[in-house]
C-alpha positions as CSV (number, residue, x, y, z in Angstrom):
1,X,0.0,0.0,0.0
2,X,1.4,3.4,-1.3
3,X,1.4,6.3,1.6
4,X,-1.0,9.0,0.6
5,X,-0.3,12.7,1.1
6,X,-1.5,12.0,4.8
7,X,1.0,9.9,5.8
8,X,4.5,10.2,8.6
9,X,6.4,12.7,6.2
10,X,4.0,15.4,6.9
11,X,3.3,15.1,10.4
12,X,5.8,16.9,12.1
13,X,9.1,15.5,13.4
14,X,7.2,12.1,12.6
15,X,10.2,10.5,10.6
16,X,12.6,11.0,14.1
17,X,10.3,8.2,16.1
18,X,10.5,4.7,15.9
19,X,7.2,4.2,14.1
20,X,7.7,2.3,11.0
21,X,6.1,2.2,7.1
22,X,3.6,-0.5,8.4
23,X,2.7,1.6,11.6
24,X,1.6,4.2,9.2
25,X,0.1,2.0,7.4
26,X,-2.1,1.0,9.6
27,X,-3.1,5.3,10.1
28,X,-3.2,5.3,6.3
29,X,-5.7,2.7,5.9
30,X,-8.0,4.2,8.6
31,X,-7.8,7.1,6.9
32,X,-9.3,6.2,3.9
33,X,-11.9,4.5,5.9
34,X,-13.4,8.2,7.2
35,X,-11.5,10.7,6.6
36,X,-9.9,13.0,9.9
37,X,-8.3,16.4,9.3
38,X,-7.0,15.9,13.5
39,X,-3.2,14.9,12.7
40,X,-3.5,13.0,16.6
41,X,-5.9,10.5,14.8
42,X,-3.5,9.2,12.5
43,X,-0.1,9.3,15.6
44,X,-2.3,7.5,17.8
45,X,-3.8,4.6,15.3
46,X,0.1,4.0,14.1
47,X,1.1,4.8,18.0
48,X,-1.4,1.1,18.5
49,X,0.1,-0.7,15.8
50,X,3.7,0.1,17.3
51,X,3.0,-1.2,20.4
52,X,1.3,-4.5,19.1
53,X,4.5,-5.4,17.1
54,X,6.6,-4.8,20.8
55,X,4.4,-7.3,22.2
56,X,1.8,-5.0,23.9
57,X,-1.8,-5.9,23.1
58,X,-3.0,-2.1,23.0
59,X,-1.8,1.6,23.8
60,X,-2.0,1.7,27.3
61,X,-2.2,6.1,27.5
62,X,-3.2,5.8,31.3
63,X,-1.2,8.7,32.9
64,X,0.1,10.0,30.2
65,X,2.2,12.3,29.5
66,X,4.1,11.1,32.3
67,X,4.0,7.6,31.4
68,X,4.6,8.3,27.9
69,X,8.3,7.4,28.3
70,X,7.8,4.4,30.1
71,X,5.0,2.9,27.9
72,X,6.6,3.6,24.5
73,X,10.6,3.2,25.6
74,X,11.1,6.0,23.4
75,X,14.0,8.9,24.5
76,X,13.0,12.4,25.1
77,X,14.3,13.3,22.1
78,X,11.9,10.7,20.4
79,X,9.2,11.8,22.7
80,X,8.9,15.6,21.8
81,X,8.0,14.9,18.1
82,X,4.5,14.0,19.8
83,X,1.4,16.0,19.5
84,X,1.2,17.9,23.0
85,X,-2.7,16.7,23.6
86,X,-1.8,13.9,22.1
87,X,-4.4,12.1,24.2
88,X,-7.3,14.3,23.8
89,X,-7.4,13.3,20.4
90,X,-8.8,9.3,21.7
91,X,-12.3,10.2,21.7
92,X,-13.1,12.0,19.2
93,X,-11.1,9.5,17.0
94,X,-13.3,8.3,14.1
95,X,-12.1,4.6,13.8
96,X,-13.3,3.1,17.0
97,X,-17.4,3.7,16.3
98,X,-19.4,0.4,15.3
99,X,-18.8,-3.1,15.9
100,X,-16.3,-3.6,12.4
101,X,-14.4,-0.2,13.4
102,X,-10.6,-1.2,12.5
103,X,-9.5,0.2,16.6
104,X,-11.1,-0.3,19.6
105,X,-11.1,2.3,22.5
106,X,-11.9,0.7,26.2
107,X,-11.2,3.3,28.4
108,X,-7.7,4.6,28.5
109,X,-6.6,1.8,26.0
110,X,-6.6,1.6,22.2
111,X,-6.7,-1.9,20.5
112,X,-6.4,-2.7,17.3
113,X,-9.5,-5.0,16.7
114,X,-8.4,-8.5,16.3
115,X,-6.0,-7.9,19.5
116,X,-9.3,-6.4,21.3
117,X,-11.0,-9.1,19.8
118,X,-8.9,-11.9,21.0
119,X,-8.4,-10.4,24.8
120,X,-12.7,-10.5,24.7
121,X,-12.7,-14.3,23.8
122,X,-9.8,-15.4,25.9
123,X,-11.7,-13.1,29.0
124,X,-15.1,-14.7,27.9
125,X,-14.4,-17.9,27.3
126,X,-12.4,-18.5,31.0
127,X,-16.0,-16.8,32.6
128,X,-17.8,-19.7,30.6
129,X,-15.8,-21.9,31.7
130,X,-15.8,-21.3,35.0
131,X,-19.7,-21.9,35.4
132,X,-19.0,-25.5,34.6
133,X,-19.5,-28.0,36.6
134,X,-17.5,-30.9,37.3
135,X,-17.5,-34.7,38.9
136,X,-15.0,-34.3,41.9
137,X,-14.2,-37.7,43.4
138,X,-16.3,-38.5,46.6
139,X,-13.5,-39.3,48.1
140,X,-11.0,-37.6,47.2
141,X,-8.6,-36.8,50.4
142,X,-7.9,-40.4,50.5
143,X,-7.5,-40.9,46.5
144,X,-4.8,-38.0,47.1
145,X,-3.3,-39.5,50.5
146,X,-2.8,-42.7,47.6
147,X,-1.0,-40.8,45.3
148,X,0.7,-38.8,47.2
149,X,3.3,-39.5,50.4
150,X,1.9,-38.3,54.3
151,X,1.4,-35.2,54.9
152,X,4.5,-33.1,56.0
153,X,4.3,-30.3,58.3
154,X,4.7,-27.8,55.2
155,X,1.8,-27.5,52.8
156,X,2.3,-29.8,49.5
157,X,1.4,-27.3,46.4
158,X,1.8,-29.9,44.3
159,X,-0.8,-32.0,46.1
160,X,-3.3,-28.5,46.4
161,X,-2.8,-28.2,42.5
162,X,-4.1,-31.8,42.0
163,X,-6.8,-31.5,44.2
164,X,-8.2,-28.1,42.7
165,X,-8.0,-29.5,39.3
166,X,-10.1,-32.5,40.5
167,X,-12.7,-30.1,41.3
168,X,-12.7,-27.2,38.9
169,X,-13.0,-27.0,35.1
170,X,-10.0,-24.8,34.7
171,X,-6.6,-24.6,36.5
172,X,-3.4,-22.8,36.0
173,X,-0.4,-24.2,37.2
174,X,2.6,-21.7,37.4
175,X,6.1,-22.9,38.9
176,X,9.8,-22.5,38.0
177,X,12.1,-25.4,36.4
178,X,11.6,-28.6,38.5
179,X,8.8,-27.2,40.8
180,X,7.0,-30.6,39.6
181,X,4.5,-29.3,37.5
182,X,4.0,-32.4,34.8
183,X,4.7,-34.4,37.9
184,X,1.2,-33.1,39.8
185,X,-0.1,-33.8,36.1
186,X,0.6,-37.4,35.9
187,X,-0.9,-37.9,39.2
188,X,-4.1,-36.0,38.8
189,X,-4.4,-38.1,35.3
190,X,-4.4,-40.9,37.2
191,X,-6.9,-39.8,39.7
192,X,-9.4,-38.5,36.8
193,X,-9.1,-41.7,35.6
194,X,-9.4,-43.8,38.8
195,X,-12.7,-42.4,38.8
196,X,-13.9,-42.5,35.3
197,X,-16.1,-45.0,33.7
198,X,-14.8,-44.9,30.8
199,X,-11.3,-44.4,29.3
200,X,-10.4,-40.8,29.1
201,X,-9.8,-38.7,25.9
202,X,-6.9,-37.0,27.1
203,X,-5.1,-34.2,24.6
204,X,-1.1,-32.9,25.5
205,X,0.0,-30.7,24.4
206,X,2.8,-27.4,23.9
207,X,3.5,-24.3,21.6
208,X,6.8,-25.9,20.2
209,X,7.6,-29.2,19.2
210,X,10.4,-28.8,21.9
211,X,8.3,-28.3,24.4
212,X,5.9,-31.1,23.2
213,X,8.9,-33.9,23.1
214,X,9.9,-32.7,26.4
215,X,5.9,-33.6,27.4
216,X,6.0,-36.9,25.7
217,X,9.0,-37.9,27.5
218,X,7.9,-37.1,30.6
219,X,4.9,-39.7,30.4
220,X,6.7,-42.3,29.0
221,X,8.9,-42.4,31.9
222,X,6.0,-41.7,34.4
223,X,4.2,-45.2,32.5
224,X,7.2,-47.2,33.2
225,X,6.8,-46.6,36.7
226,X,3.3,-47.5,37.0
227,X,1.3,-50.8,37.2
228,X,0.0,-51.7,33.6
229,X,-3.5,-50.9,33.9
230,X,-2.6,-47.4,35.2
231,X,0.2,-46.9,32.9
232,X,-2.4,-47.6,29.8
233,X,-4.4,-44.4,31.0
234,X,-1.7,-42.5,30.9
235,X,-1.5,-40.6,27.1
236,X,2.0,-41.1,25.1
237,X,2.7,-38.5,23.4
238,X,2.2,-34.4,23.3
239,X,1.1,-32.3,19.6
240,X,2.1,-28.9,19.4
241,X,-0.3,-26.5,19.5
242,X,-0.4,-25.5,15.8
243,X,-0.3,-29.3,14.9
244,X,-3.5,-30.0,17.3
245,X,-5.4,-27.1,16.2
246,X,-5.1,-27.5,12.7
247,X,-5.9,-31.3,12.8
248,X,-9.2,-29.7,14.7
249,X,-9.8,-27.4,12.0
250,X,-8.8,-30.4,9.5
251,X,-11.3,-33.3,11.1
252,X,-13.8,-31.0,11.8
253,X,-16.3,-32.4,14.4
254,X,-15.4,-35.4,13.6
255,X,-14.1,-37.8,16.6
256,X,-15.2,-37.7,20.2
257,X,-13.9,-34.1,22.3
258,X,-11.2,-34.4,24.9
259,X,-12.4,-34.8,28.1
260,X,-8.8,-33.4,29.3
261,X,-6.9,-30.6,27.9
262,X,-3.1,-30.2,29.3
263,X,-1.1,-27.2,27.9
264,X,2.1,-27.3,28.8
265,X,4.6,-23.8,28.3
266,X,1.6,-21.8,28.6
267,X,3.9,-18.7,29.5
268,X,5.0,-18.8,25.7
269,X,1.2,-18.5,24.1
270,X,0.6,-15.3,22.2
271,X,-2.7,-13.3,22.8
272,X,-4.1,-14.9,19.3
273,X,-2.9,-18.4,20.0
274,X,-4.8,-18.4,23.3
275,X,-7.8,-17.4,22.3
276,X,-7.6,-20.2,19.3
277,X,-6.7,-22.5,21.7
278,X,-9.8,-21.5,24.0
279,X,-12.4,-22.1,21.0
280,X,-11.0,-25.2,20.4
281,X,-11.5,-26.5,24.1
282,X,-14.7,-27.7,24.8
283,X,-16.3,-26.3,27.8
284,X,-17.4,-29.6,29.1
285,X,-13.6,-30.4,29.1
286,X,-11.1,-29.6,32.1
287,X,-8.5,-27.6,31.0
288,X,-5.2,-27.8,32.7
289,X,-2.3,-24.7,31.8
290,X,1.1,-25.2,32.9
291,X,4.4,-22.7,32.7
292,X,6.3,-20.3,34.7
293,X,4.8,-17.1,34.9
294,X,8.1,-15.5,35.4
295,X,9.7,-16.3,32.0
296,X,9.9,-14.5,28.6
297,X,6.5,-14.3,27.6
298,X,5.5,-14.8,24.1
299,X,7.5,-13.5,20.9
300,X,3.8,-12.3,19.4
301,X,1.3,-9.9,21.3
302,X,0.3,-10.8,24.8
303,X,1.7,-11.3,27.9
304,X,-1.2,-14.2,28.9
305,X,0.1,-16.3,31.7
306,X,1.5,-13.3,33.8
307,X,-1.7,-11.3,33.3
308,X,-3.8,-14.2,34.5
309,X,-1.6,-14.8,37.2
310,X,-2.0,-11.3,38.1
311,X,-5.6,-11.0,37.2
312,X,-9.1,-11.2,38.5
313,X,-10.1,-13.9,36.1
314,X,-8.1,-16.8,37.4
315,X,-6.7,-15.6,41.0
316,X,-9.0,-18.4,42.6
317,X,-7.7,-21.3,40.3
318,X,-3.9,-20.1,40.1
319,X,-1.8,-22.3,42.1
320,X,2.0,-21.4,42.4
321,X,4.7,-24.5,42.8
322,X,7.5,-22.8,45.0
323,X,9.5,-26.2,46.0
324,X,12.1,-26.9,43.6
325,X,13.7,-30.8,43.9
326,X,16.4,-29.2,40.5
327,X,18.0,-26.2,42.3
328,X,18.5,-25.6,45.9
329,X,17.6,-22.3,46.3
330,X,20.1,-21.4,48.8
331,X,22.9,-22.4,46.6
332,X,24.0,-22.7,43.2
333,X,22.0,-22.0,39.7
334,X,19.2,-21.5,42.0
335,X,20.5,-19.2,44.4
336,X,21.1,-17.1,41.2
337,X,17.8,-17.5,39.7
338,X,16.0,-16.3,42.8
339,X,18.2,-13.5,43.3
340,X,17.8,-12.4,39.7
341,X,14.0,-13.1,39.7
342,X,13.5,-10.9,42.8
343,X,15.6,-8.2,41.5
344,X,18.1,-8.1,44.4
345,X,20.6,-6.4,43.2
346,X,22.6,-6.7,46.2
347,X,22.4,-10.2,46.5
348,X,23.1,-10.6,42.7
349,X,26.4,-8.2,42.4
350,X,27.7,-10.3,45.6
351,X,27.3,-13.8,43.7
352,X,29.0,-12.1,40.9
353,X,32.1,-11.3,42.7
354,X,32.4,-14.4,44.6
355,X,31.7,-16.0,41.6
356,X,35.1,-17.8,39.9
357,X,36.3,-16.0,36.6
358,X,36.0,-19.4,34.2
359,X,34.0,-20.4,30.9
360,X,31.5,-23.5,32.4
361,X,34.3,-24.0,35.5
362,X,34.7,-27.8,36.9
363,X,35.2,-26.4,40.3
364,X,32.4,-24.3,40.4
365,X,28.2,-24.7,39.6
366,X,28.0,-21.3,38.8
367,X,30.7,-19.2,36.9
368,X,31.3,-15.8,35.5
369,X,33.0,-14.3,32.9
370,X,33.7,-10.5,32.4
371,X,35.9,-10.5,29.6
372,X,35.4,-7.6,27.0
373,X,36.4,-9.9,23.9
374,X,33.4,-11.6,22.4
375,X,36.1,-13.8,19.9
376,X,38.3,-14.8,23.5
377,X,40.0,-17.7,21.9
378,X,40.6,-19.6,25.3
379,X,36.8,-19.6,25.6
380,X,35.7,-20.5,22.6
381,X,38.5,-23.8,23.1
382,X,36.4,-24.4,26.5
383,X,33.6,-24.9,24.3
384,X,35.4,-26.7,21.7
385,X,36.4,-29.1,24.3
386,X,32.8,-29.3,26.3
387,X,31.8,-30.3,23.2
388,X,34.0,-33.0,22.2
389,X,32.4,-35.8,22.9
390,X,29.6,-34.9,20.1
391,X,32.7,-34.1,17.7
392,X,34.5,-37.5,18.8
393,X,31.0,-39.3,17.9
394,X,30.4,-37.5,14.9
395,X,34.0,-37.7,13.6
396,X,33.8,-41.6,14.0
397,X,30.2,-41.9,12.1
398,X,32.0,-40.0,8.9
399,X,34.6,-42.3,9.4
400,X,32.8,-45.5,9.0
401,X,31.1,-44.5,5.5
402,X,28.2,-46.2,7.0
403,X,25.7,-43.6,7.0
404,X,23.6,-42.7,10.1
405,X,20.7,-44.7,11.4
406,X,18.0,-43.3,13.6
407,X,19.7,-44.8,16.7
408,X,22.8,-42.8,16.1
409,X,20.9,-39.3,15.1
410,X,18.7,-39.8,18.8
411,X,22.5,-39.9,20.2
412,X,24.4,-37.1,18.2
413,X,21.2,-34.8,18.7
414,X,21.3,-35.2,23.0
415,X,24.8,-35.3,22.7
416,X,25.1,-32.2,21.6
417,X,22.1,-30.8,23.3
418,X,24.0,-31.4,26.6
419,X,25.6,-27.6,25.8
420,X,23.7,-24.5,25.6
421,X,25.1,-20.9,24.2
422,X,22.4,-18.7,24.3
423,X,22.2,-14.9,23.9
424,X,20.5,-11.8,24.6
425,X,20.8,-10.7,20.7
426,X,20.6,-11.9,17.9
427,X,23.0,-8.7,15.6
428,X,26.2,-7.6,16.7
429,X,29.4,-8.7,18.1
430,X,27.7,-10.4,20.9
431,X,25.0,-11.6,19.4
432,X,23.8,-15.0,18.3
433,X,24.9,-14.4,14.6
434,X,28.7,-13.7,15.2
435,X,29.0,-16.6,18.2
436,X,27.4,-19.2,15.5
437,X,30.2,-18.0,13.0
438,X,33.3,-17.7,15.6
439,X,32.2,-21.7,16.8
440,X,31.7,-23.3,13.4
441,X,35.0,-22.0,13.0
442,X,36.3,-23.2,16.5
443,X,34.7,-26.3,16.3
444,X,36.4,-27.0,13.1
445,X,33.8,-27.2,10.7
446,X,33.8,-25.4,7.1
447,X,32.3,-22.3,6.1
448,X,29.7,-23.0,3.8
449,X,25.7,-23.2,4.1
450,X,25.7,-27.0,4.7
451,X,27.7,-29.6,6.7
452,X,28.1,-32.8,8.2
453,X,27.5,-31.8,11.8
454,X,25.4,-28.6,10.9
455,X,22.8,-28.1,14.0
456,X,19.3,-26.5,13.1
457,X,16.5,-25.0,14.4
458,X,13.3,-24.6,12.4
459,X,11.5,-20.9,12.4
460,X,8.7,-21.4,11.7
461,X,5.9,-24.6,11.3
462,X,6.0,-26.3,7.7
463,X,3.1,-28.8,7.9
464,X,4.0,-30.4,4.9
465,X,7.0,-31.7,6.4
466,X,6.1,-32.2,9.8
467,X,8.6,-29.6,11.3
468,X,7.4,-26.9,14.0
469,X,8.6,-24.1,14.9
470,X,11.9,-24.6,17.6
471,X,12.3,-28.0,16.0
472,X,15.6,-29.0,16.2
473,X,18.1,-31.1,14.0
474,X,21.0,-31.7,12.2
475,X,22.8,-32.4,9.1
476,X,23.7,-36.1,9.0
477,X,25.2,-38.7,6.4
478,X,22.7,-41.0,5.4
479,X,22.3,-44.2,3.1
480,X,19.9,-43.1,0.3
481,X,19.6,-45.8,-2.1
482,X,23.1,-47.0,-1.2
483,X,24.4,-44.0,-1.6
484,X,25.7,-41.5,1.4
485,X,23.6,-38.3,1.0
486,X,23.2,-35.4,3.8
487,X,20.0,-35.4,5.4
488,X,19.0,-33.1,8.7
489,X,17.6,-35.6,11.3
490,X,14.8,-34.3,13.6
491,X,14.3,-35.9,16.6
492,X,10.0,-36.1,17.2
493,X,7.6,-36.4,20.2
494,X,7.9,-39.4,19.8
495,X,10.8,-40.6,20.3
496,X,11.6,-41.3,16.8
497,X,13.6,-39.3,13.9
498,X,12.0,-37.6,10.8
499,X,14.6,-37.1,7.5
500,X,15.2,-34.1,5.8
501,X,16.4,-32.8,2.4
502,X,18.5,-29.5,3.0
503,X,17.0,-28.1,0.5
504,X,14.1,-28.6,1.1
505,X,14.8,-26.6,4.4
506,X,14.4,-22.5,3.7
507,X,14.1,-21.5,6.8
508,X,16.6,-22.9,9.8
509,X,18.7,-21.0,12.0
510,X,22.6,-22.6,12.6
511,X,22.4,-22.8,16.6
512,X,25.8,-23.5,17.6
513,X,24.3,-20.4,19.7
514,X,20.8,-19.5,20.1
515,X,18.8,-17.0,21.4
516,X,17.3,-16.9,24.8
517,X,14.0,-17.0,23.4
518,X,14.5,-19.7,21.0
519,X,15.6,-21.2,24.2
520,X,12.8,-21.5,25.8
521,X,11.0,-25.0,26.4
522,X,14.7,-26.5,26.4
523,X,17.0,-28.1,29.2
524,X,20.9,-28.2,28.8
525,X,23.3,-29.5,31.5
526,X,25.5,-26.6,30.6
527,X,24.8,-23.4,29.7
528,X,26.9,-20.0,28.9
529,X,24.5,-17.0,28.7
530,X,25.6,-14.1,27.0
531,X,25.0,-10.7,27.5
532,X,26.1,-7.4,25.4
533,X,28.3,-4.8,26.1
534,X,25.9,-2.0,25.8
535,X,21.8,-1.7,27.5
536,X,19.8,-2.7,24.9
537,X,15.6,-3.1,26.1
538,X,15.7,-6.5,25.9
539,X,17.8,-7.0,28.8
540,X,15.3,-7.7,31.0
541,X,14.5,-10.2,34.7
542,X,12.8,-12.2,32.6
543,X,14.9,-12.8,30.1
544,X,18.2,-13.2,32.4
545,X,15.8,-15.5,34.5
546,X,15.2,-17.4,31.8
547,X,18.3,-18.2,30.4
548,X,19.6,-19.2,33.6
549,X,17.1,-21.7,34.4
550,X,17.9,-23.6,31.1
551,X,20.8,-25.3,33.3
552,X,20.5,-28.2,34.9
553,X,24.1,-29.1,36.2
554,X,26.6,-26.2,35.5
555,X,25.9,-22.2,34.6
556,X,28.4,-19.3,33.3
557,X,27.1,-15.9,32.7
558,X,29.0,-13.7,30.3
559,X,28.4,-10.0,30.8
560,X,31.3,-7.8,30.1
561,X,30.1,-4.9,31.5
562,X,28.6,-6.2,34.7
563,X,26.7,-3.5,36.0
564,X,24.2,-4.0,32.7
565,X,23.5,-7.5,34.4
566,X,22.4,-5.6,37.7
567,X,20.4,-3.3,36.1
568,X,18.6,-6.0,33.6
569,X,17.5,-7.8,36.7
570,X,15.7,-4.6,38.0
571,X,14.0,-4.0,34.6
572,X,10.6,-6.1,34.4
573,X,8.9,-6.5,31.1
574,X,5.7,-4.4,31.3
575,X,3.1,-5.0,28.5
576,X,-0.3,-3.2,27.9
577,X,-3.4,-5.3,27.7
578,X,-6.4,-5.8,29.8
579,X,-6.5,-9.2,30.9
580,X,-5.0,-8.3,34.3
């Protein structure tokens, strides 16, 4: 769409903001809708689209001017090529009368209309839902005293989560890494079924397909633990969302509905996704939502799982898992989380100094690094060599001229899975981008597109060849019609390993390194999280909570300017949207 006469170049200072050609767009097209000679109209419809694509469901223009600056993360500089009454300009704006208007005014916040739109199902359909009635066991107190050991003189969450989802339609589970959150879900599945009369129609699933294997896994284990006939209740393996929903959309009504929905990773579910996902649930289905609350939230618009936390809607059916059996929180990766988490910057800068100066240290669980050099060559070899045993197996598989079998792909994929790098960025000299070139080059491996050893992630969900988003895999030699050929193996849900033509791939990331978000739904025993040099707004508690808690055994944060570490743990993300 061509900008019109009306568009950012003549609205004054306009071209100094961050407001980009599809903000105006946006202002453009409402435009020619109705017409509006009021140049605030046309700043405050492109104002909403700019804060949808940073993740904020709507302008949020409560106290403004004063919270102009903190809403918008713009600099004063930025700030002054605003209208002055910029604000005045929200109710007389034509685009938000009738029920197709393209913005939405409620109050003090301006939606663009499918965002509106979504946050009015997602609050609808939870209020629906929690009119339901459900069959609670008779008995229950002694079904729980079953599956879980004697009471202790502190209160079991995990035992108060079972028990409310036993009674209630819907129930959010929040916790950190290891709280037991698919643990309490294996036991209430066996409890809903203890007391059904028939098999259940159970549906797992997760918005990645890491996330989703990680699901899978988790009940296959829990069935080899159990008798037979309580191990065959027990579903086997977890869809991604997008997977689920379009099968849904595919079958139509065909097939009987779930009688139990578990979502785990809720915290990474988009405003859109949610409200999708919501529809899809039948209301005479319990819906069980699992995640951590106090990770990233979502790439896309929406911060769902905090707000809900936070919120009205689900305060009564929110129950938070605080006991972790992963970290000690007096010690360790877990003494570093919490501090980080709570923003105590005291407590974090004195962890950082007493912290040893080492890249992943044998001596120590927790490490630092300070070093200003993002190309240090003595790190990058502490890599080289945590990684050796994946380059030892993969150099002996090229060796043999055998090709790969599934067997050996499963192995080379954990192998080198045991080792995170993740990042705060993806451009720039600390960013993901740079670290993936500087270790294929440490690591030994050529510099070209494609190569045996080449580790992947997929970007987004190609249904055609079964790969979702955060998939990830790796370029293998394979026996193709007795001939070696590179495939990418990806290791399912299921346990199994799907095959790949690299060309057929257009869209993978090399994640030697990844970023913290593409992180997310993943476990590594080690893990090196970088951060930049310089602030950047993505530095975040959430974000330097989340990268730690991808380790499970050993942690080393990078930040060569250590204050920015401090500060990013008192900076909370903050997004606009109603649902809280």
């Amino acid at each position: 769409m061509k900008l019109s006469a009306l568009t950012r170049h003549h609205l004054p200072g306009s071209a100094r903001t961050p407001l980009t050609a599809l903000d105006w767009a946006l202002a453009q097209f409402c435009h020619s809708l109705q017409a509006s000679d009021d140049e605030r109209h046309r700043w405050l419809a492109a104002l909403a689209s700019h804060q949808l694509g940073r993740g904020h469901a709507c302008l949020d223009t409560s106290g403004w001017p004063q919270r102009a600056a903190e809403q918008l993360a713009w600099s004063p500089e930025q700030l002054q090529a605003l209208p002055s009454d910029l604000t005045d300009g929200l109710h007389s704006l034509p685009w938000t009368q009738g029920e197709n208007s393209p913005l939405v005014l409620a109050g003090d916040k301006l939606y663009l209309r499918r965002a509106w739109q979504a946050e009015h199902t997602i609050r609808d359909n939870l209020q629906a839902r929690l009119q339901q009635s459900v069959a609670s066991p008779a008995d229950l107190q002694d079904q729980l005293d079953h599956l879980f050991d004697s009471p202790s003189t502190e209160k079991d969450w995990q035992r108060e989560a079972c028990a409310h989802a036993a009674q209630h339609a819907v129930t959010l589970i929040t916790g950190g890494p290891g709280t037991g959150k698919t643990t309490t879900v294996v036991k209430l599945l066996r409890l809903l079924q203890a007391n059904a009369s028939a098999p259940l129609r159970v549906v797992l699933t997760a918005p990645t397909g890491k996330a989703a294997a990680r699901l899978s896994q988790t009940m296959v284990q829990a069935r080899t633990r159990l008798p037979a006939g309580e191990a065959a209740a027990l579903p086997e393996q977890a869809l991604t969302l997008h997977r689920w929903l379009l099968s849904l959309e595919r079958e139509s009504s065909a097939g009987l509905p779930p009688d139990v929905v578990v979502v785990d990773e809720a915290s990474m579910i988009d405003l859109e996704m949610m409200a999708r996902l919501l529809q899809a649930v039948p209301l005479s289905a319990r819906l069980i939502l699992l995640g951590d609350k106090d990770q990233l939230a979502s790439v896309e618009a929406g911060a769902v799982m905090a707000q809900l936390c936070q919120g009205s809607i689900l305060s009564a059916h929110t129950i938070s898992l605080v006991h972790s059996h992963r970290f000690d929180a007096g010690q360790g990766i877990g003494q570093w989380a919490r501090a980080a988490n709570a923003g105590d910057r005291q407590s974090l800068q004195q962890l950082w100094q007493q912290a040893p100066e080492a890249c992943l240290s044998d001596e120590s669980v927790v490490s630092r690094l300070s070093l200003a050099d993002s190309a240090d060559s003595a790190t990058l070899a502490q890599l080289t060599s945590i990684w050796q045993p994946w380059l030892t197996q993969l150099d002996e598989l090229q060796r043999s001229h055998t090709g790969c079998t599934d067997v050996q792909a499963q192995s080379l994929l954990h192998s080198f899975a045991r080792v995170g790098v993740l990042c705060a960025l993806r451009e720039g000299r600390w960013g993901v981008n740079a670290f993936n070139r500087q270790l294929q080059q440490s690591l030994g491996f050529p510099d070209q597109p494609w190569f045996v050893g080449r580790p992947v992630m997929a970007r987004r969900n190609d249904y055609s060849l079964g790969i979702m988003n955060g998939d990830l895999g790796m370029c293998l030699p394979r026996l193709v019609d007795g001939q070696l050929r590179w495939r990418v193996a990806f290791a399912d849900a299921a346990g199994g390993v799907r095959w790949q033509v690299p060309g057929r791939l257009d869209d993978v990331d090399t994640v030697f390194a990844m970023t913290v978000h593409q992180s997310q739904g993943s476990e590594f025993e080690q893990v090196l999280l970088v951060l930049p040099e310089r602030n950047a707004p993505i530095l975040t508690r959430e974000l330097i909570y989340t990268g730690m808690t991808r380790a499970r055994q050993r942690l080393c944060v990078w930040s060569p300017t250590p204050l920015l570490l401090l500060q990013a743990c008192e900076r909370q993300v903050q997004r606009s949207g109603g649902l809280d």
